[in-house]
C-alpha positions in Angstrom: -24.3 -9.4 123.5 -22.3 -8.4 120.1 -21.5 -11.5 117.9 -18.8 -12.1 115.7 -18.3 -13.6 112.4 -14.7 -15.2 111.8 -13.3 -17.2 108.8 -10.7 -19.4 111.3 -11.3 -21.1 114.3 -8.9 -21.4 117.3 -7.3 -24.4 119.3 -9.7 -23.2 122.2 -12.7 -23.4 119.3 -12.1 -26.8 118.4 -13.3 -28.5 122.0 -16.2 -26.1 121.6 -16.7 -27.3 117.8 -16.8 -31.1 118.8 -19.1 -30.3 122.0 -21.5 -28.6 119.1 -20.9 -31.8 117.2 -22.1 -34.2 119.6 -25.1 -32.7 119.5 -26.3 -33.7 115.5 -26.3 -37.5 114.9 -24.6 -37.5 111.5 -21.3 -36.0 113.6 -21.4 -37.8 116.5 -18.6 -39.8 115.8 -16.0 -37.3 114.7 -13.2 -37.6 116.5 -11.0 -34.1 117.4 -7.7 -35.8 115.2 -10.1 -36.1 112.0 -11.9 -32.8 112.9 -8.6 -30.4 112.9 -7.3 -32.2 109.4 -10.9 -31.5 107.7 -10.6 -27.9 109.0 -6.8 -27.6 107.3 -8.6 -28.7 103.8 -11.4 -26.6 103.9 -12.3 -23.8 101.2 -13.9 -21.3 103.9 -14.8 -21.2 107.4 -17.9 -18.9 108.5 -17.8 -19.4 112.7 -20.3 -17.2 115.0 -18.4 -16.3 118.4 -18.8 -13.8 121.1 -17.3 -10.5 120.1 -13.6 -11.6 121.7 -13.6 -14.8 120.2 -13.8 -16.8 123.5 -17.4 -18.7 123.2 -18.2 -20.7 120.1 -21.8 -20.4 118.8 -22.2 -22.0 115.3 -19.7 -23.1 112.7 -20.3 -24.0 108.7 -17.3 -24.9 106.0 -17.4 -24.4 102.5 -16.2 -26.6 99.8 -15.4 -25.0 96.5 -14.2 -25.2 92.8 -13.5 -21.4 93.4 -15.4 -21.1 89.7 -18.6 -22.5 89.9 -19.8 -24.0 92.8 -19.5 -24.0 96.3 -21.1 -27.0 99.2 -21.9 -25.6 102.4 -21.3 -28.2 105.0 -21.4 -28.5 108.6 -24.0 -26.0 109.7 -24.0 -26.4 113.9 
């Protein structure tokens, strides 16, 4: 299976993102509302899909100052 690295996720992604969320206690309660609005004020998205983008396998954000320093968040 090839993998794929994007820096955006889909509409189809986000039903996959908050089935991946329900799995870590501290995101349980994210709702998809609050969960596309976090995505449309984050830095940088790294996602891991299937090489034609259909399946979603892990997903991380990035917070940054774009000078110094940079918060990875998110890693499912």
């Amino acid at each position: 299976m090839k993998l794929k690295i994007i820096n955006a996720i889909s509409d189809n992604h986000i039903c996959q993102l908050m089935a991946l969320y329900q799995e870590g206690w501290r995101s349980q309660k994210r709702t998809e509302e609050d969960v596309k609005k976090m995505i449309s004020k984050t830095d940088f998205i790294f996602a891991v899909t299937d090489f034609e983008e259909k399946i979603l396998y892990g997903f991380s954000r990035v917070l940054s100052d774009h000078v110094y320093y940079a918060f990875i968040m998110d890693l499912s």
